[in-house]
Structure formats: structure tokens, C-alpha cells
C-alpha positions as semicolon CSV with decimal commas, in nm:
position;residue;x (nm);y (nm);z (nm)
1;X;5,556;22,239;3,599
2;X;5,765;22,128;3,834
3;X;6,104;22,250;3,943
4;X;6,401;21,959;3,917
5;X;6,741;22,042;3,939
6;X;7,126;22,052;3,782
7;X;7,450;22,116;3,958
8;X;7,716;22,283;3,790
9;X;8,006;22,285;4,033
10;X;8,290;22,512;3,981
11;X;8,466;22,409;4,312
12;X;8,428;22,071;4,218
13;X;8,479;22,073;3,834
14;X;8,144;21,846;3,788
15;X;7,821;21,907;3,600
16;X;7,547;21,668;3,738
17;X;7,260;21,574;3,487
18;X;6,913;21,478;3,663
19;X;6,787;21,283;3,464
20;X;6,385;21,146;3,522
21;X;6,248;20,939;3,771
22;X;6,587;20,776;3,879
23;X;6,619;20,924;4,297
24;X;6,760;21,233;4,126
25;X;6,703;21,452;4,363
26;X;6,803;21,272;4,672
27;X;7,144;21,316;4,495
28;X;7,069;21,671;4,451
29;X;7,069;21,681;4,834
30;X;7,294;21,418;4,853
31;X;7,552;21,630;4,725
32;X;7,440;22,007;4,806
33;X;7,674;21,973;5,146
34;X;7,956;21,940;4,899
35;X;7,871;22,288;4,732
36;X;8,105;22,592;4,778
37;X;8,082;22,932;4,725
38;X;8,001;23,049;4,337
39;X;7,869;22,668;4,287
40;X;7,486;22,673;4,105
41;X;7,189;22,415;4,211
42;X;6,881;22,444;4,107
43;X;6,572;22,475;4,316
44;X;6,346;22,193;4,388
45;X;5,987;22,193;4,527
46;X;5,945;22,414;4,857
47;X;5,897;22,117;5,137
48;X;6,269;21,922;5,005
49;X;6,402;22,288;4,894
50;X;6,402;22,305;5,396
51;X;6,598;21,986;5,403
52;X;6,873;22,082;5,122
53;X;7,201;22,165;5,345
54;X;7,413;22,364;5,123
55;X;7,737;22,614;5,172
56;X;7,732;22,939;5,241
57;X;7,753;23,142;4,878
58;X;7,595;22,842;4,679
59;X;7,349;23,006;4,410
60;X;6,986;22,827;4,439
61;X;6,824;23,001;4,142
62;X;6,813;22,907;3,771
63;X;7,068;23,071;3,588
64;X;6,961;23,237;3,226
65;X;7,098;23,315;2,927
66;X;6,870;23,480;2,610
67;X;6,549;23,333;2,772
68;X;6,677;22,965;2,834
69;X;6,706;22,869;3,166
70;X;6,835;22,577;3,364
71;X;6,554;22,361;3,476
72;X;6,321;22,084;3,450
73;X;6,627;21,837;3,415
74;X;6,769;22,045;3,212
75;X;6,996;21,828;2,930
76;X;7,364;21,903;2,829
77;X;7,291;22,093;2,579
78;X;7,037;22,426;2,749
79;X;7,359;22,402;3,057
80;X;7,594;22,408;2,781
81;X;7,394;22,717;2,602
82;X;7,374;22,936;2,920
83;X;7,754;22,867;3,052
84;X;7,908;22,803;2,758
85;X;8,307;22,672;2,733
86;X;8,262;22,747;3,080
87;X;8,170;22,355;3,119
88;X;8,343;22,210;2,848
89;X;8,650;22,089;3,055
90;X;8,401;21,943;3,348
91;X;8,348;21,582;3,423
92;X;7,960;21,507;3,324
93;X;7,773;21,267;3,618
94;X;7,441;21,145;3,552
95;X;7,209;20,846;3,712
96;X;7,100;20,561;3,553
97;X;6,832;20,322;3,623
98;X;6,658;20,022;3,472
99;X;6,421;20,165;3,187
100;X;6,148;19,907;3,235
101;X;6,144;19,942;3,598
102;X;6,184;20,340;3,510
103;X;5,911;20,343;3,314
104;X;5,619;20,183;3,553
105;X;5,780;20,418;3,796
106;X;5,713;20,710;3,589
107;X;5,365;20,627;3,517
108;X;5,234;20,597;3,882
109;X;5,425;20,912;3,929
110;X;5,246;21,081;3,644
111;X;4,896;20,933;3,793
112;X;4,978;21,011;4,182
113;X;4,697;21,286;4,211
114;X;4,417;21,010;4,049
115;X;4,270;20,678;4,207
116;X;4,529;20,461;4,010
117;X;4,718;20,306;4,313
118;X;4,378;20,212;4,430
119;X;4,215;20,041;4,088
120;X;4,265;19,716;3,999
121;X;4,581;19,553;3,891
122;X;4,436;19,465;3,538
123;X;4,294;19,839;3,508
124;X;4,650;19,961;3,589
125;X;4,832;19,689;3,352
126;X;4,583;19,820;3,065
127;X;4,619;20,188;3,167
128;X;5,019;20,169;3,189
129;X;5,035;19,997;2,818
130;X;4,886;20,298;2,723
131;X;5,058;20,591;2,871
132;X;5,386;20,388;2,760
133;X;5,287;20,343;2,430
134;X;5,150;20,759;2,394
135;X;5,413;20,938;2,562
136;X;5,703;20,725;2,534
137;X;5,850;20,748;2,231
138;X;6,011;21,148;2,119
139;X;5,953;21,343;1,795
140;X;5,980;21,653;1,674
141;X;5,703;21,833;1,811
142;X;5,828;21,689;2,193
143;X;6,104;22,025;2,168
144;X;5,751;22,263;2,127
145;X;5,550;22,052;2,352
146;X;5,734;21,990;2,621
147;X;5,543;21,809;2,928
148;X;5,536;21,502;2,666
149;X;5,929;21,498;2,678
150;X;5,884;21,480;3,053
151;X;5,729;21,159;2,995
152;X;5,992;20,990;2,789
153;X;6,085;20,682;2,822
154;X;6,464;20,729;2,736
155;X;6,679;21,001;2,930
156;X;7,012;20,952;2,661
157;X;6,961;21,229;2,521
158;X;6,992;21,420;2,793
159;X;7,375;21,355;2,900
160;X;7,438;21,327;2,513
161;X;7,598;21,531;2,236
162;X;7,587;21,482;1,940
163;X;7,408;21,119;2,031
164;X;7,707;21,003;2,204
165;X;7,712;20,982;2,559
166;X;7,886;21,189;2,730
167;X;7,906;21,143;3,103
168;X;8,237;21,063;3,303
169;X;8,048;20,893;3,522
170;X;7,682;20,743;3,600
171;X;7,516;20,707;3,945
172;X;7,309;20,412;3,924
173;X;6,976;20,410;4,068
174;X;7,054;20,008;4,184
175;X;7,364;20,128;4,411
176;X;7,253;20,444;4,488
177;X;7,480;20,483;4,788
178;X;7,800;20,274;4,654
179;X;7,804;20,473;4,361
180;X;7,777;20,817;4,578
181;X;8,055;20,691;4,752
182;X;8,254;20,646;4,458
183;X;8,179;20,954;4,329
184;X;8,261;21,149;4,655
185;X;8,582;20,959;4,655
186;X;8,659;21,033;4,270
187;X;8,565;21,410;4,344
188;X;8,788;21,408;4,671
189;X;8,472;21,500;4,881
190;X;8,536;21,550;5,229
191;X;8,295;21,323;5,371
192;X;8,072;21,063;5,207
193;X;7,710;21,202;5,045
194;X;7,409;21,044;5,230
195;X;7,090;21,009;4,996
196;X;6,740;21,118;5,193
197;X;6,450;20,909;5,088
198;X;6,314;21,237;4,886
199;X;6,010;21,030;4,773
200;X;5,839;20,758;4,801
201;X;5,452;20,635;4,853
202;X;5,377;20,624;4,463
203;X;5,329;20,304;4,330
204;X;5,069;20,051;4,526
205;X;5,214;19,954;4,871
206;X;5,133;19,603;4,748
207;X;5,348;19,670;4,445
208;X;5,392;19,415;4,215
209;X;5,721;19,294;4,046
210;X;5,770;19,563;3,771
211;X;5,827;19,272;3,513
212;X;5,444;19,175;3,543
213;X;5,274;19,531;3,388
214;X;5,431;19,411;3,036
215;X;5,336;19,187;2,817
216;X;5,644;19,037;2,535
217;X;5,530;19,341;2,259
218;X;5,544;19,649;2,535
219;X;5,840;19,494;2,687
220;X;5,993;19,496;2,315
221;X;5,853;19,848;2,256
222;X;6,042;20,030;2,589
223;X;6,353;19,808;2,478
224;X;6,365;19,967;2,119
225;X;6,323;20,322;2,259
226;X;6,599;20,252;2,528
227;X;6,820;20,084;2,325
228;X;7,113;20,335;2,405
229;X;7,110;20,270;2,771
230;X;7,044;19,896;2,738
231;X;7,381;19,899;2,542
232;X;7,528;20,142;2,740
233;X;7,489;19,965;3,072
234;X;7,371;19,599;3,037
235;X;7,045;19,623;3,151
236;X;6,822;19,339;3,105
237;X;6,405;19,248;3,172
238;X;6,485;19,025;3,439
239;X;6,661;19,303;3,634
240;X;6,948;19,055;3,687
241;X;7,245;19,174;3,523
242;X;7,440;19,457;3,723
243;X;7,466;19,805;3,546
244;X;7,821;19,881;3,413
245;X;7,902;20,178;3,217
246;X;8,249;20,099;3,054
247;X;8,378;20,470;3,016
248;X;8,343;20,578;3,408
249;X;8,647;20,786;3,520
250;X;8,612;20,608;3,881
């Protein structure tokens, strides 16, 4: 399982959310030079763990309480378990990005270690329709089996409480470095934080537009499961409309 990380920053007074397949952890790096003393990150994979530039006295390490840990994008509520009231006063950031272009995203990510880039764009439509329509939606049993919550097409729930959202503000995955300027500004960052390409090479280099792996019912399916962040931020199919989220502090 792999290791993807949180930031609680005590210096900073800001708890960031990663939330799935939305360039979360070239903010993680992004904003690891920002990290003082007694400030908590949580490790990512070995080769991006060398580039990470963080202060002296920063904790890379997944802090525990009773058995729960912080990691594998940890949600609100395990950060809020192991710290506490600790966090209650801190301004929640999260990232944001369009859930139908998420969720091809995801998929090729899921399939990177089999021939998909390679097969045929019908084989891949087919195959995606699939995976979207098995692992997308969450249940009950997702909190026992947890790889299929990895695969979730909605990330609400993890910057929620109580199903209400609760970040102060949302990095979107469209303006990745205009909103990581506004953060830095709204966090009084000395210096602006410069997202790495952390990953790429996933989907097909001849990528199609995301649009064309749907037909109307799976573009209607993805849309019911992430309704919240459709609301939340004005996302639309066409990938036209600019994300806004209402309640940002900045």
C-alpha cells in the first residue's frame, strides 16, 4: 500500500488534506520548505521522499494514536483522532479537481503496472466503464476493505465532518500554482511554493480528451457520486466552468 501524505502544521496553524489523484503530493513538496521545527509530514515513496526539502526538526513519520495512524490520505477524521483539539482551531486546505477528469486519471493510475496504455482505445473505454462502475461508489464494507476506498470516485468525505465540508481553503488541481500562491500569501509564507512535476507518464501519451471514455449513463453515474463537489465548486462535463469554492478564507 502505498505511503501518501498529510501536513499538520503547528508553525503554520494549517492541516493539509491529500486527497486522491489531484497533484497531491507535488503540494506535499510544494510546501515541505515551509515546515518548521515540531511541524508533521508524512512520508511518501522513497525516490520523491530525496527531493522533499524540508526544515530542520520537521517530523517525517506517521504519528499514532491507539493503533490509527496518519496515512494513506488520511481524512479529517483519523488526524482529528490521533491529535485531537489539538487541530480543532486550524485552517483545513485540501485540493480539488474535476471528478470526471479525476476519475479516468485514477483508473490508468490503478492499471500503470498492466498493458492498458498500450490496448486499444475501445478496450480501455470498455475497461474504464467498468472499474468506474465497481469501485466507485462507497459502502459500508469500504471502512473494512480499504484498497476499494482508495478507488473512490468522491474525496468529500475526506475534508468533511459530519458531511459538511470543512476546508478553509481548496487548492485546485486546474490552478495548481495560482492557488499555491494564494495560499502561501494567506499563510504569510516567506517565499512562494513551487509544485515539482511528482508524476506523470500514466495515461497514453496520445491521450484522449477525458470527456470521450464516457458515454451519457457513466457520465451521469460519476456525477451522482460527486454530487458534493460538483455543488461545492461548479464543476461541469465540459471542463469549462472555473472551480470556485464560496467559503475560502483567501
Amino acid at each position: 500500500m502505498e505511503n501518501r501524505p498529510v501536513i499538520v502544521s503547528f508553525s503554520k496553524n494549517f492541516l493539509l488534506i491529500k486527497t486522491r489523484k489531484t497533484a497531491g503530493t507535488s503540494v506535499e513538496l510544494a510546501l515541505s520548505p515551509f515546515l518548521a521545527a515540531g511541524d508533521v509530514a508524512t512520508p511518501i515513496n522513497p525516490k520523491e521522499e530525496e527531493t522533499r526539502n524540508a526544515g530542520e526538526g520537521v517530523l517525517i513519520g506517521r504519528p499514532a494514536r491507539l493503533g490509527i495512524s496518519l496515512r494513506d490520505h488520511s481524512p479529517l477524521w483519523r488526524a482529528r483522532f490521533v491529535y485531537g483539539r489539538r487541530i480543532d482551531d486550524m485552517r483545513i486546505v485540501t485540493i480539488a479537481r474535476n471528478p470526471w477528469d479525476r476519475a479516468v486519471s485514477q483508473f490508468f493510475w490503478t492499471m500503470r503496472r498492466t498493458d492498458m496504455r498500450a490496448r486499444d482505445f475501445g478496450d480501455q473505454r470498455a475497461a474504464f466503464a467498468k472499474y468506474t462502475r465497481t469501485y466507485g461508489p462507497r459502502g459500508p464494507l469500504d471502512w473494512v476493505y480499504g484498497r476499494k476506498r482508495q478507488r473512490a470516485l468522491s474525496n468529500h468525505h475526506m475534508y468533511s465532518r459530519n458531511g459538511e465540508n470543512q476546508a478553509a481553503f481548496v487548492i485546485f488541481f486546474e490552478r495548481l500554482e495560482e492557488d499555491l500562491a494564494r495560499l502561501g500569501a494567506g499563510l504569510g509564507l516567506e517565499g512562494r511554493p513551487v509544485p515539482p512535476n511528482a508524476k506523470s507518464g500514466i495515461r497514453p501519451k496520445t491521450a484522449r480528451r477525458w470527456q470521450e471514455y464516457y458515454d451519457d449513463d457513466l457520465r451521469d453515474f460519476v456525477a451522482r457520486h460527486c454530487r458534493r463537489e460538483i455543488e461545492d465548486y461548479g464543476y461541469d462535463f465540459a471542463g469549462e466552468a472555473a472551480p470556485e469554492y464560496r467559503k475560502s478564507l483567501w
